[in-house]
N, CA and C atoms of all chains as a GROMACS GRO file, in nm:
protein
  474
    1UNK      N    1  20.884  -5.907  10.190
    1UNK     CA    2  20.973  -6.019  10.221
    1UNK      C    3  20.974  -6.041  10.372
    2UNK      N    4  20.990  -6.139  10.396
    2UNK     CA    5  20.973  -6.168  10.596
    2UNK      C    6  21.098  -6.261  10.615
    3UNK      N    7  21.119  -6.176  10.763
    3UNK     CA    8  21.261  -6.224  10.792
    3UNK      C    9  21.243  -6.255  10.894
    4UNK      N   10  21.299  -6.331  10.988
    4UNK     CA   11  21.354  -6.322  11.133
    4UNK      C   12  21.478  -6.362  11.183
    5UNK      N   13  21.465  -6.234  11.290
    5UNK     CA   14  21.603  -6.210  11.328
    5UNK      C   15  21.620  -6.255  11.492
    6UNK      N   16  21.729  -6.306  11.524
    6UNK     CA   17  21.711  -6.376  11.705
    6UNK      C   18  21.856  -6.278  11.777
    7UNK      N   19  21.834  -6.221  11.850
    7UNK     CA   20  21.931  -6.155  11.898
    7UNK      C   21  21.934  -6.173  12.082
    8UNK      N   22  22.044  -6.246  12.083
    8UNK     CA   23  22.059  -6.311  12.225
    8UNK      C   24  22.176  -6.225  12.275
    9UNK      N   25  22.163  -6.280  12.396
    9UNK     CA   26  22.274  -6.211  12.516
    9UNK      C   27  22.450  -6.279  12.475
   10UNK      N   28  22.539  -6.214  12.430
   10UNK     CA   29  22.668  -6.272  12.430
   10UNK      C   30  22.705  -6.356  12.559
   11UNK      N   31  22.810  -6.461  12.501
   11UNK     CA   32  22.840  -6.536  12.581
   11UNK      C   33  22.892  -6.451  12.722
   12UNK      N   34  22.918  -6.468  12.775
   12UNK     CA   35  22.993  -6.406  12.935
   12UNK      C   36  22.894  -6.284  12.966
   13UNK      N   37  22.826  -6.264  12.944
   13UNK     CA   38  22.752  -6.122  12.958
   13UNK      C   39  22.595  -6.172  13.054
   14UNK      N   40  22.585  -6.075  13.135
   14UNK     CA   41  22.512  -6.136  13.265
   14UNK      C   42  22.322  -6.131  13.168
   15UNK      N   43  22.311  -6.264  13.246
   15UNK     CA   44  22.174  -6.238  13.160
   15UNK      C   45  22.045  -6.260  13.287
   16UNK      N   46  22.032  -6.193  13.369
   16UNK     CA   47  21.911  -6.210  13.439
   16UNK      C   48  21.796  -6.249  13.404
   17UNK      N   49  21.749  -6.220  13.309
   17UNK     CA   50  21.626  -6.328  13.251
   17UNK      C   51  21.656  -6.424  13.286
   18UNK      N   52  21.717  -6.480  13.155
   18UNK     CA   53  21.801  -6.625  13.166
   18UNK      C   54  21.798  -6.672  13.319
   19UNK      N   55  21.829  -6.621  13.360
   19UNK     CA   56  21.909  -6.676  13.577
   19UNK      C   57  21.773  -6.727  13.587
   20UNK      N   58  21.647  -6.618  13.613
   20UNK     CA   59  21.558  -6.653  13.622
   20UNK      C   60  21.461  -6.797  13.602
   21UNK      N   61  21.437  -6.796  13.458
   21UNK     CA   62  21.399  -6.895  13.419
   21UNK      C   63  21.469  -7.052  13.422
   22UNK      N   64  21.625  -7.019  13.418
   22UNK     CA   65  21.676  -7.156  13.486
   22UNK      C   66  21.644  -7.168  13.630
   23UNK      N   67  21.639  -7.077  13.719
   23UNK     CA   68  21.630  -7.141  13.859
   23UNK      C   69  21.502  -7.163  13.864
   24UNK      N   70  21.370  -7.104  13.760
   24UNK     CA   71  21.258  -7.142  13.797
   24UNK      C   72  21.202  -7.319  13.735
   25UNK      N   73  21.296  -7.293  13.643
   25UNK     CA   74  21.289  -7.458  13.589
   25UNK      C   75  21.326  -7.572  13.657
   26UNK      N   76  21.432  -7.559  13.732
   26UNK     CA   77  21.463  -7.635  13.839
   26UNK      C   78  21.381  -7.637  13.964
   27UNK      N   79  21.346  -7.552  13.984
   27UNK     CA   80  21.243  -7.584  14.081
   27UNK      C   81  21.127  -7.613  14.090
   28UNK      N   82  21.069  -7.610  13.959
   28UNK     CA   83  20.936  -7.708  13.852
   28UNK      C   84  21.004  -7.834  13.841
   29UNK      N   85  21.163  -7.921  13.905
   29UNK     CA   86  21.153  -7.990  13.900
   29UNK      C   87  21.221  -8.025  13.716
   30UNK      N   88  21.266  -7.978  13.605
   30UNK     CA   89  21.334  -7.996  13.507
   30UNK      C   90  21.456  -7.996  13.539
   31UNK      N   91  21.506  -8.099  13.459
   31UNK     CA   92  21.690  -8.125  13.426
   31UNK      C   93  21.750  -7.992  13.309
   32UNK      N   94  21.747  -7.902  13.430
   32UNK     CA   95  21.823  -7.772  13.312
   32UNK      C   96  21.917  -7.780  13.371
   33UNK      N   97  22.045  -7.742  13.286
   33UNK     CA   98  22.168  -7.738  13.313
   33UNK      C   99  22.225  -7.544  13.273
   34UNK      N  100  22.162  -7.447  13.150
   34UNK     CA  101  22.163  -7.315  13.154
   34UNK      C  102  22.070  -7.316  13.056
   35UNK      N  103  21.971  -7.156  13.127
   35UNK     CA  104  21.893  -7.097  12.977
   35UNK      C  105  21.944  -6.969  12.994
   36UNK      N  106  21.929  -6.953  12.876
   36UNK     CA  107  21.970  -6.802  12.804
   36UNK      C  108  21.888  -6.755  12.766
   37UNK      N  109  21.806  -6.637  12.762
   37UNK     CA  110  21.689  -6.548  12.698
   37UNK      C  111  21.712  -6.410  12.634
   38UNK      N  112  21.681  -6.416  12.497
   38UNK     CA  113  21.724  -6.337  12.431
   38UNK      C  114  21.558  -6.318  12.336
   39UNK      N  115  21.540  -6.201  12.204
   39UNK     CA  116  21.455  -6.198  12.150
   39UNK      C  117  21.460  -6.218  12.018
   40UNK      N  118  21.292  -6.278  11.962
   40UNK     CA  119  21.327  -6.291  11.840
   40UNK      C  120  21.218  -6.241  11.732
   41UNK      N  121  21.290  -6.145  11.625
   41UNK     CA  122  21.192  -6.045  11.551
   41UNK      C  123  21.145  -6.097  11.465
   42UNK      N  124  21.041  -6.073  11.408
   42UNK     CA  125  20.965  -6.078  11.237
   42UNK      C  126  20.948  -5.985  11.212
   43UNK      N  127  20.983  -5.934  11.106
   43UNK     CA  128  20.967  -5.855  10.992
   43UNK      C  129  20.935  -5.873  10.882
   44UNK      N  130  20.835  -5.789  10.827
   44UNK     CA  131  20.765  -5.800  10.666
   44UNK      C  132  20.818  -5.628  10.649
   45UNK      N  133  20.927  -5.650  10.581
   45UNK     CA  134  20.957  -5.537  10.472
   45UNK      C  135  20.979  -5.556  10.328
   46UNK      N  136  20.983  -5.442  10.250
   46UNK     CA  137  20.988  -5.404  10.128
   46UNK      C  138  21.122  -5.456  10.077
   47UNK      N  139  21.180  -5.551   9.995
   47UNK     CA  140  21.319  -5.533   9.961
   47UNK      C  141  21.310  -5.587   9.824
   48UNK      N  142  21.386  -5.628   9.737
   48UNK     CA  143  21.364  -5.629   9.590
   48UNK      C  144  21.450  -5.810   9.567
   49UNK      N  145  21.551  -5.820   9.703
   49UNK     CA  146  21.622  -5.928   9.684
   49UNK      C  147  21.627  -5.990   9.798
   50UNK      N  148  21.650  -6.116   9.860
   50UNK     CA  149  21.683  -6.134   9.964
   50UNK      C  150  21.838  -6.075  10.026
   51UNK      N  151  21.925  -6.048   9.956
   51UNK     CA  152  22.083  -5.989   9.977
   51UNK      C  153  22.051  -5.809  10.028
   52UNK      N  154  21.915  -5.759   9.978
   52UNK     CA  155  21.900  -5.627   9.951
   52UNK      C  156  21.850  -5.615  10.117
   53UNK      N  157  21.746  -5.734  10.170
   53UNK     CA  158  21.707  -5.725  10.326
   53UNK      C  159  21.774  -5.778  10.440
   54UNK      N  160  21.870  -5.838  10.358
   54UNK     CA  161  21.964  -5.862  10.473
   54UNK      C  162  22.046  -5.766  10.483
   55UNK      N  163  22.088  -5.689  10.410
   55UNK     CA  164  22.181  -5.534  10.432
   55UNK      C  165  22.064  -5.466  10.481
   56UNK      N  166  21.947  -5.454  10.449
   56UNK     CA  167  21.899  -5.349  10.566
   56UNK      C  168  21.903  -5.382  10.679
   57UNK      N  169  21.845  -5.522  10.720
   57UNK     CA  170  21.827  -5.516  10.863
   57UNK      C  171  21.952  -5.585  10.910
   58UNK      N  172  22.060  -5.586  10.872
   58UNK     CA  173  22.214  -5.564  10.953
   58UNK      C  174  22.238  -5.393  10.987
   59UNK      N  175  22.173  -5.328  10.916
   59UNK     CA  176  22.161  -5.167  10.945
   59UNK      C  177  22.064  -5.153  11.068
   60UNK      N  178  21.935  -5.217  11.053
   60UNK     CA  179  21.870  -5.204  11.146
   60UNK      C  180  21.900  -5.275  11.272
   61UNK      N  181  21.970  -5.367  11.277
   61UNK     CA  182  22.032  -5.431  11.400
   61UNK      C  183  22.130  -5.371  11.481
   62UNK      N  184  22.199  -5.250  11.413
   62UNK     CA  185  22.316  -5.241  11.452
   62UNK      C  186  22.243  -5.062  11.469
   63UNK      N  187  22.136  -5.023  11.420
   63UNK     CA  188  22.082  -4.873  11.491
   63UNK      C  189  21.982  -4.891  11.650
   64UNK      N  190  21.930  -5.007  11.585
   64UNK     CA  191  21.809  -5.012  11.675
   64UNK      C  192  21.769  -5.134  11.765
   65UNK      N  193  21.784  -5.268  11.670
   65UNK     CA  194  21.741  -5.382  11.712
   65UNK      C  195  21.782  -5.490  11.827
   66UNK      N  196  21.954  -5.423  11.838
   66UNK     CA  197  22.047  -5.470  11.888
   66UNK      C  198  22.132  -5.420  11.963
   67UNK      N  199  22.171  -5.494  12.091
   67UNK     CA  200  22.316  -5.367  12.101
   67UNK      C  201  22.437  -5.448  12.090
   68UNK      N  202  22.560  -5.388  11.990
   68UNK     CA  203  22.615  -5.501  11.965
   68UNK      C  204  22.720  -5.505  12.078
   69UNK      N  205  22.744  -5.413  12.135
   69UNK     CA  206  22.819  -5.424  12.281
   69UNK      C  207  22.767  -5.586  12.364
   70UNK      N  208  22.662  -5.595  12.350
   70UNK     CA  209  22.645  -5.704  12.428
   70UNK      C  210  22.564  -5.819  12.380
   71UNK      N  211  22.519  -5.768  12.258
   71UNK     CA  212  22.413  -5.868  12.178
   71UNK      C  213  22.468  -5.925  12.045
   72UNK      N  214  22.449  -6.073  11.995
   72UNK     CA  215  22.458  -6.086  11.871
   72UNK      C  216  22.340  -6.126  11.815
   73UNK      N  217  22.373  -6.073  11.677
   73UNK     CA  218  22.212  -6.125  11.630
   73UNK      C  219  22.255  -6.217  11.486
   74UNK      N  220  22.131  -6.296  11.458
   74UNK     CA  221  22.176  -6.357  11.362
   74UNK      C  222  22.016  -6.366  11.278
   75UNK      N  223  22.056  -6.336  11.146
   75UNK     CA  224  21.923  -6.322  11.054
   75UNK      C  225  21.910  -6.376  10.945
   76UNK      N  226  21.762  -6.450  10.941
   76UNK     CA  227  21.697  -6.553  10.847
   76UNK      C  228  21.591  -6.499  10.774
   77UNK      N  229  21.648  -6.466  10.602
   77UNK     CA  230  21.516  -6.422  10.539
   77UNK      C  231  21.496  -6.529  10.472
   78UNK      N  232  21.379  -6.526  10.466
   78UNK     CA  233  21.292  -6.641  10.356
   78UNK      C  234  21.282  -6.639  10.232
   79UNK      N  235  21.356  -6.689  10.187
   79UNK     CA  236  21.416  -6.698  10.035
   79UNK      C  237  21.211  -6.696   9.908
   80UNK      N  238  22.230  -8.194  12.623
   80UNK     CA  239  22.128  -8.165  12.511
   80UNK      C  240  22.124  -8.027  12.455
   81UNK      N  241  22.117  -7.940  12.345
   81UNK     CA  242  22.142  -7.815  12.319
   81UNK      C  243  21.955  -7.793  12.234
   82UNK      N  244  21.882  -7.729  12.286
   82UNK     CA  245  21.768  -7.663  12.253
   82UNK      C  246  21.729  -7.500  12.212
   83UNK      N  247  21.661  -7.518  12.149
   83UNK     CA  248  21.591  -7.334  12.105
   83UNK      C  249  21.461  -7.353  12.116
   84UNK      N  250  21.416  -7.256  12.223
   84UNK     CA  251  21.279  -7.219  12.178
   84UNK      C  252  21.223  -7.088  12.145
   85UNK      N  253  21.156  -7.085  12.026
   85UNK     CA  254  21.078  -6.946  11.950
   85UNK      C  255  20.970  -6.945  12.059
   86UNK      N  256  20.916  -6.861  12.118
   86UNK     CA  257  20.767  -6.805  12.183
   86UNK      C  258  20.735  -6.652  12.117
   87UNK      N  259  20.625  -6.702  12.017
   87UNK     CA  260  20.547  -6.572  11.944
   87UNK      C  261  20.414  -6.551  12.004
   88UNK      N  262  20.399  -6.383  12.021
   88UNK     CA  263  20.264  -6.318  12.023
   88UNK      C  264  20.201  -6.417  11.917
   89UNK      N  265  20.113  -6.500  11.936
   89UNK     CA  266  20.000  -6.501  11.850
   89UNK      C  267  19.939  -6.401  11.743
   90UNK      N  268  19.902  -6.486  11.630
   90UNK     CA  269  19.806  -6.336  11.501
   90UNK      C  270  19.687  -6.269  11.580
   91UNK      N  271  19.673  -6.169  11.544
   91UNK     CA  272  19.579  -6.104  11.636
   91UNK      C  273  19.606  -6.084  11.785
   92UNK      N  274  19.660  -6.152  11.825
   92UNK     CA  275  19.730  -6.053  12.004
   92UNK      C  276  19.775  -5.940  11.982
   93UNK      N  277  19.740  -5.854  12.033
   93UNK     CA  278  19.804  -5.706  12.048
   93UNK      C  279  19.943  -5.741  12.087
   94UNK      N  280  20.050  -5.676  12.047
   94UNK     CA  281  20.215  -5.654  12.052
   94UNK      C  282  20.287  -5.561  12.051
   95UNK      N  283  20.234  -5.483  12.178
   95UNK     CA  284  20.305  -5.326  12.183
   95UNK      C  285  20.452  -5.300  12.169
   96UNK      N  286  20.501  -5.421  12.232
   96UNK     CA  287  20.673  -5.424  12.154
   96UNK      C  288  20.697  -5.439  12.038
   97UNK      N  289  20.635  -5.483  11.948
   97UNK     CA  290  20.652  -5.517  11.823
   97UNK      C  291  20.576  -5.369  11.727
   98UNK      N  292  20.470  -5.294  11.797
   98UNK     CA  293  20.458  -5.195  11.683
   98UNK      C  294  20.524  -5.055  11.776
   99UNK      N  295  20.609  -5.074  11.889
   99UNK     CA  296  20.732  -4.963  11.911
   99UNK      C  297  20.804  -5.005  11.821
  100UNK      N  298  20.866  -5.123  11.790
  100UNK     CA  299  20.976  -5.168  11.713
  100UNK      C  300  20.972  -5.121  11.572
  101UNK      N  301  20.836  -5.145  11.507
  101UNK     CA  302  20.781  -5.102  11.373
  101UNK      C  303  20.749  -4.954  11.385
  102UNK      N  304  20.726  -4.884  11.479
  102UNK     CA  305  20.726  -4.716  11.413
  102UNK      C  306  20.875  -4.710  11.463
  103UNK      N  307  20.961  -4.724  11.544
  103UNK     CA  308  21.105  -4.680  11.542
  103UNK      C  309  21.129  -4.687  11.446
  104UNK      N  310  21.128  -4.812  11.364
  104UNK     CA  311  21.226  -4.857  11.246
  104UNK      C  312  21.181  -4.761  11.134
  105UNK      N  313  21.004  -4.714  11.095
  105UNK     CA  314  20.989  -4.673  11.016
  105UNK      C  315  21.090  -4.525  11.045
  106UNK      N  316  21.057  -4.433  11.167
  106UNK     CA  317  21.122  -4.355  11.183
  106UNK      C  318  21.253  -4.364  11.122
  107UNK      N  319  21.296  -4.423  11.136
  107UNK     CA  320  21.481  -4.434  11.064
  107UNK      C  321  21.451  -4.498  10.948
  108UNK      N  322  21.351  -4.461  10.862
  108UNK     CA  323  21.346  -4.458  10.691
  108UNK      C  324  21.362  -4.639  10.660
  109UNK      N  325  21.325  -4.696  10.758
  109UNK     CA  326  21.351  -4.833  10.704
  109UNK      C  327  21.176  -4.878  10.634
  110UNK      N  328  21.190  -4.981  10.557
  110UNK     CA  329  21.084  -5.028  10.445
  110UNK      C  330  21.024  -5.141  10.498
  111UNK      N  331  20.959  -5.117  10.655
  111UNK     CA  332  20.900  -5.233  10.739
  111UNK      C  333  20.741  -5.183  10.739
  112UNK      N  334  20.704  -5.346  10.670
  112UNK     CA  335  20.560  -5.332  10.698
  112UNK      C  336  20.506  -5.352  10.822
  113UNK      N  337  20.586  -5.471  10.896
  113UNK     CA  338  20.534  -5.547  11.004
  113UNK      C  339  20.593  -5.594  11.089
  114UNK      N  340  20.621  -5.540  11.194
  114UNK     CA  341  20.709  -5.641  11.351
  114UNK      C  342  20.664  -5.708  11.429
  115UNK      N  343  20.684  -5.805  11.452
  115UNK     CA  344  20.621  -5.897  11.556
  115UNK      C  345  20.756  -5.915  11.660
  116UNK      N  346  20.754  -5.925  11.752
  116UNK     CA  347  20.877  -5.931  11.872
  116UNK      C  348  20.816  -6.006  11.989
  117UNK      N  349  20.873  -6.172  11.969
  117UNK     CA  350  20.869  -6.263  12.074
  117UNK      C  351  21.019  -6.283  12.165
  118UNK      N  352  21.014  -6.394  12.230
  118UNK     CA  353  21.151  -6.426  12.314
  118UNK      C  354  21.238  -6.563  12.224
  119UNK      N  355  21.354  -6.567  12.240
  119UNK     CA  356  21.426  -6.680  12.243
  119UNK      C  357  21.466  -6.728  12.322
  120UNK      N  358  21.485  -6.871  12.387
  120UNK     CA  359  21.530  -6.890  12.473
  120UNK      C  360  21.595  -7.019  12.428
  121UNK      N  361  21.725  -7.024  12.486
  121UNK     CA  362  21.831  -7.104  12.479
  121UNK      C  363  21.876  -7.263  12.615
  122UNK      N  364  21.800  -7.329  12.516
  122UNK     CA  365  21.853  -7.454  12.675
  122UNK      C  366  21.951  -7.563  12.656
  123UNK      N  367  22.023  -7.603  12.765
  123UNK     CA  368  22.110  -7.677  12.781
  123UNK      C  369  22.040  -7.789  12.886
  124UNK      N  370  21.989  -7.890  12.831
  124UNK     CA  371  21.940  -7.986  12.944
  124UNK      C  372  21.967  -8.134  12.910
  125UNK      N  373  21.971  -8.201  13.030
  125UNK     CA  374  21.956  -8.344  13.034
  125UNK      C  375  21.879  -8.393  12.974
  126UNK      N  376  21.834  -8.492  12.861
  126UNK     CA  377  21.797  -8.600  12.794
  126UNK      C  378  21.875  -8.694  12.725
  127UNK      N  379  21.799  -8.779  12.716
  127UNK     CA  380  21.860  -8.899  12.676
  127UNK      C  381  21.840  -8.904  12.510
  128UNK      N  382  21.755  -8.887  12.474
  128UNK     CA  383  21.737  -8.854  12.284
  128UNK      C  384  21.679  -8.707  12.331
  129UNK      N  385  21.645  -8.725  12.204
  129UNK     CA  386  21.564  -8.561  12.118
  129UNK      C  387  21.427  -8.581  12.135
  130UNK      N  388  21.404  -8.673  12.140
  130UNK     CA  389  21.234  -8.714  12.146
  130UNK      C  390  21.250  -8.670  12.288
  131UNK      N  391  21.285  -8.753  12.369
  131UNK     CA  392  21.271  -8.693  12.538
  131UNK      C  393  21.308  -8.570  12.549
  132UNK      N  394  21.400  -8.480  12.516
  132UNK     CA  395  21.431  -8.373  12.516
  132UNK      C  396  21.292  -8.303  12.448
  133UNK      N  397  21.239  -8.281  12.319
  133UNK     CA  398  21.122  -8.240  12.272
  133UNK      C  399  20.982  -8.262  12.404
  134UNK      N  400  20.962  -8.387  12.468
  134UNK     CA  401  20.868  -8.390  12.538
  134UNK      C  402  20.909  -8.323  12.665
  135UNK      N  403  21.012  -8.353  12.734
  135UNK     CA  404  21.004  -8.189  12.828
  135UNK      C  405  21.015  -8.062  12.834
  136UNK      N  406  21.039  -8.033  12.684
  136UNK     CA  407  21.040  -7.903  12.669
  136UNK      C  408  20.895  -7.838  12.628
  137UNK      N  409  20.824  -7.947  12.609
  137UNK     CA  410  20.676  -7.896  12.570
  137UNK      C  411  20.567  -7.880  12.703
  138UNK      N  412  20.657  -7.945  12.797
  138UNK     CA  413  20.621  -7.942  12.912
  138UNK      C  414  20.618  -7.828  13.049
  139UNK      N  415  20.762  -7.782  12.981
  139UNK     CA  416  20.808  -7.616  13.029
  139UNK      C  417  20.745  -7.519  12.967
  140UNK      N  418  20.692  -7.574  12.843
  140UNK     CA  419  20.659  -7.400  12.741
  140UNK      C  420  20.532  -7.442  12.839
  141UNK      N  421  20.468  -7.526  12.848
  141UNK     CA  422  20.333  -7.488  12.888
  141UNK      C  423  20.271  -7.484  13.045
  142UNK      N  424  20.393  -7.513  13.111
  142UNK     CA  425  20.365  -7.475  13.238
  142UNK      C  426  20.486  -7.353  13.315
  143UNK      N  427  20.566  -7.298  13.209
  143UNK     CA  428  20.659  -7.172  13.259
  143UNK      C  429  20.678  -7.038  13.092
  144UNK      N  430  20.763  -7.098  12.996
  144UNK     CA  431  20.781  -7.075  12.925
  144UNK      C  432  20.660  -6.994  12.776
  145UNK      N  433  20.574  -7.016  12.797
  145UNK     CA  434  20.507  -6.937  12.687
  145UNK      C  435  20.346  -6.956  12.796
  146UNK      N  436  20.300  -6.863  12.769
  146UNK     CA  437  20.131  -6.841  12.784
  146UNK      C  438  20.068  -6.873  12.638
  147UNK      N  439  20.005  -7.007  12.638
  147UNK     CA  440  19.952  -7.047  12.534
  147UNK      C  441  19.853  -7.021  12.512
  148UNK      N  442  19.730  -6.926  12.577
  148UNK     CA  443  19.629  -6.815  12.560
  148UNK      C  444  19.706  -6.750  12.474
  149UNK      N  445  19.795  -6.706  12.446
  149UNK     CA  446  19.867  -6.597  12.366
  149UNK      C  447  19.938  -6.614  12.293
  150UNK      N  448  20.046  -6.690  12.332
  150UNK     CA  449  20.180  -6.747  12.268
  150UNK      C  450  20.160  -6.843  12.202
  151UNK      N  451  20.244  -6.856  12.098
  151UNK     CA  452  20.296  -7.024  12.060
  151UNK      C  453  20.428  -7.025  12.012
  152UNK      N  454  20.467  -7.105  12.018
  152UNK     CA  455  20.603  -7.189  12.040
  152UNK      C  456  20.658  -7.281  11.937
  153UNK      N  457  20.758  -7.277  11.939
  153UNK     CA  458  20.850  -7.366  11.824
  153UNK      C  459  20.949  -7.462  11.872
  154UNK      N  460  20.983  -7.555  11.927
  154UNK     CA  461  21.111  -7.578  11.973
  154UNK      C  462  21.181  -7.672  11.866
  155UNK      N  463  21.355  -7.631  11.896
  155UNK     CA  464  21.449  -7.710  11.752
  155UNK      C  465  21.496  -7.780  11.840
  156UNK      N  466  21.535  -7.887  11.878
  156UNK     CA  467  21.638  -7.972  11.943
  156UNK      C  468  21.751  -7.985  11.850
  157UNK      N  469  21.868  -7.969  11.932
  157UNK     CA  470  21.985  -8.014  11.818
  157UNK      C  471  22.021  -8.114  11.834
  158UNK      N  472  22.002  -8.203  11.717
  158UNK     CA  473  22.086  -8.353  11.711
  158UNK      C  474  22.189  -8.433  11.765
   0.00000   0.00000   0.00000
Protein backbone atom coordinates (compact mmCIF):
# COMPACT_ATOMS: atom_id res chain seq x y z
CA UNK A 1 0.00 0.00 0.00
CA UNK A 2 1.71 3.60 -0.63
CA UNK A 3 1.23 6.45 1.40
CA UNK A 4 2.52 9.87 1.78
CA UNK A 5 3.14 11.62 4.57
CA UNK A 6 4.22 15.74 4.67
CA UNK A 7 5.56 16.76 7.93
CA UNK A 8 6.25 20.54 8.19
CA UNK A 9 7.64 22.94 10.73
CA UNK A 10 4.71 24.14 13.30
CA UNK A 11 3.41 27.38 13.08
CA UNK A 12 5.69 29.85 15.38
CA UNK A 13 8.62 27.52 15.33
CA UNK A 14 11.83 28.95 13.66
CA UNK A 15 12.32 27.47 10.33
CA UNK A 16 15.69 28.37 8.72
CA UNK A 17 15.26 26.57 5.62
CA UNK A 18 12.20 28.26 5.01
CA UNK A 19 14.12 31.98 5.86
CA UNK A 20 16.35 30.86 3.34
CA UNK A 21 14.51 30.11 0.42
CA UNK A 22 12.13 33.12 0.96
CA UNK A 23 14.95 35.61 1.01
CA UNK A 24 16.43 33.75 -1.91
CA UNK A 25 13.18 34.10 -3.85
CA UNK A 26 13.01 37.59 -3.42
CA UNK A 27 16.05 38.26 -4.58
CA UNK A 28 15.42 36.10 -7.93
CA UNK A 29 13.11 38.85 -8.00
CA UNK A 30 9.52 36.67 -6.98
CA UNK A 31 6.46 38.14 -5.12
CA UNK A 32 6.90 35.83 -1.96
CA UNK A 33 5.32 36.94 0.92
CA UNK A 34 6.55 33.40 3.43
CA UNK A 35 7.93 29.85 2.57
CA UNK A 36 7.95 27.22 4.89
CA UNK A 37 10.05 23.96 4.24
CA UNK A 38 9.22 20.94 5.62
CA UNK A 39 9.47 17.07 4.20
CA UNK A 40 7.55 14.81 2.36
CA UNK A 41 7.63 10.79 2.64
CA UNK A 42 6.52 7.81 0.42
CA UNK A 43 6.07 4.76 1.64
CA UNK A 44 5.22 1.28 0.16
CA UNK A 45 4.35 -0.90 3.14
CA UNK A 46 2.60 -4.06 3.93
CA UNK A 47 -0.91 -3.33 5.52
CA UNK A 48 -4.14 -5.35 4.95
CA UNK A 49 -6.44 -2.01 5.13
CA UNK A 50 -5.99 1.43 4.52
CA UNK A 51 -7.18 2.23 8.53
CA UNK A 52 -4.47 -0.67 9.39
CA UNK A 53 -1.50 1.91 7.60
CA UNK A 54 -2.57 4.74 8.83
CA UNK A 55 -2.19 3.42 12.54
CA UNK A 56 1.14 2.31 11.66
CA UNK A 57 2.61 5.17 10.30
CA UNK A 58 0.96 7.56 13.05
CA UNK A 59 3.31 5.09 15.15
CA UNK A 60 5.95 5.68 12.84
CA UNK A 61 5.60 9.43 12.87
CA UNK A 62 5.51 9.83 16.30
CA UNK A 63 8.95 7.18 16.86
CA UNK A 64 10.83 8.28 14.03
CA UNK A 65 9.45 10.36 11.20
CA UNK A 66 8.57 13.31 13.14
CA UNK A 67 9.17 15.32 16.04
CA UNK A 68 6.01 16.20 17.38
CA UNK A 69 7.48 18.87 19.71
CA UNK A 70 7.86 20.87 16.72
CA UNK A 71 6.50 19.06 13.68
CA UNK A 72 3.05 18.18 12.40
CA UNK A 73 2.48 15.68 10.05
CA UNK A 74 -0.36 14.86 8.07
CA UNK A 75 -0.93 11.44 6.09
CA UNK A 76 -2.40 10.34 2.72
CA UNK A 77 -2.83 6.66 1.90
CA UNK A 78 -4.08 5.68 -1.37
CA UNK A 79 -7.16 4.09 -1.05
CA UNK B 1 -2.13 33.26 -2.76
CA UNK B 2 -1.61 29.94 -0.60
CA UNK B 3 0.69 27.19 -2.57
CA UNK B 4 2.37 23.59 -1.98
CA UNK B 5 5.09 22.31 -3.60
CA UNK B 6 6.06 18.34 -3.61
CA UNK B 7 9.97 18.10 -4.91
CA UNK B 8 10.75 14.20 -5.33
CA UNK B 9 14.10 12.29 -5.84
CA UNK B 10 13.31 11.03 -9.17
CA UNK B 11 12.87 6.81 -9.91
CA UNK B 12 16.18 5.66 -10.08
CA UNK B 13 18.14 8.66 -8.28
CA UNK B 14 19.91 7.33 -5.48
CA UNK B 15 18.11 8.62 -1.99
CA UNK B 16 20.27 8.09 0.89
CA UNK B 17 17.67 9.82 3.07
CA UNK B 18 15.06 7.82 2.05
CA UNK B 19 16.85 4.25 2.48
CA UNK B 20 18.22 5.67 6.24
CA UNK B 21 14.53 6.28 6.66
CA UNK B 22 13.61 2.66 5.29
CA UNK B 23 16.23 0.60 7.34
CA UNK B 24 15.34 2.78 10.60
CA UNK B 25 11.79 2.04 10.16
CA UNK B 26 12.46 -1.58 9.31
CA UNK B 27 14.60 -1.62 12.48
CA UNK B 28 11.53 -0.70 14.64
CA UNK B 29 9.60 -3.83 13.14
CA UNK B 30 7.66 -1.62 10.82
CA UNK B 31 6.24 -3.45 7.31
CA UNK B 32 8.06 -0.84 4.85
CA UNK B 33 9.01 -1.88 1.57
CA UNK B 34 10.03 1.48 0.27
CA UNK B 35 10.95 5.23 1.31
CA UNK B 36 11.40 7.85 -0.81
CA UNK B 37 12.01 11.34 1.21
CA UNK B 38 11.62 14.66 -0.79
CA UNK B 39 10.91 18.40 0.55
CA UNK B 40 7.66 20.33 1.00
CA UNK B 41 7.53 23.60 0.67
CA UNK B 42 4.87 25.98 1.64
CA UNK B 43 4.20 29.46 -0.24
CA UNK B 44 2.38 32.46 0.41
CA UNK B 45 2.69 34.75 -2.72
CA UNK B 46 1.29 37.47 -4.79
CA UNK B 47 -0.87 36.52 -7.82
CA UNK B 48 -3.59 37.56 -9.34
CA UNK B 49 -5.34 33.95 -10.32
CA UNK B 50 -3.99 30.44 -9.94
CA UNK B 51 -2.92 30.24 -13.43
CA UNK B 52 -0.38 33.16 -12.68
CA UNK B 53 0.37 31.82 -9.45
CA UNK B 54 1.03 28.11 -11.18
CA UNK B 55 3.32 29.95 -13.87
CA UNK B 56 5.64 31.48 -11.30
CA UNK B 57 5.93 28.85 -9.35
CA UNK B 58 7.17 26.70 -12.18
CA UNK B 59 9.50 29.27 -12.62
CA UNK B 60 11.07 29.03 -9.02
CA UNK B 61 11.07 25.13 -9.04
CA UNK B 62 13.25 25.48 -11.98
CA UNK B 63 15.50 28.11 -11.36
CA UNK B 64 15.76 27.68 -7.16
CA UNK B 65 13.41 25.14 -5.89
CA UNK B 66 13.97 21.57 -7.32
CA UNK B 67 17.07 20.33 -9.53
CA UNK B 68 15.21 18.95 -12.42
CA UNK B 69 18.29 16.63 -13.42
CA UNK B 70 16.93 14.88 -10.37
CA UNK B 71 13.86 16.18 -9.00
CA UNK B 72 10.39 16.63 -10.02
CA UNK B 73 7.79 18.57 -8.72
CA UNK B 74 4.13 18.89 -8.12
CA UNK B 75 2.65 22.16 -7.33
CA UNK B 76 -1.28 22.55 -5.76
CA UNK B 77 -2.38 26.13 -5.79
CA UNK B 78 -5.22 26.76 -3.49
CA UNK B 79 -8.28 28.25 -4.95
Amino acid sequence: MRATILVRPKAGILDPQGEAVESSLRQLGFPVEEARVGRVIDLDLDAATPDEARGEIERMCERLLANPLIESYEIEVAE
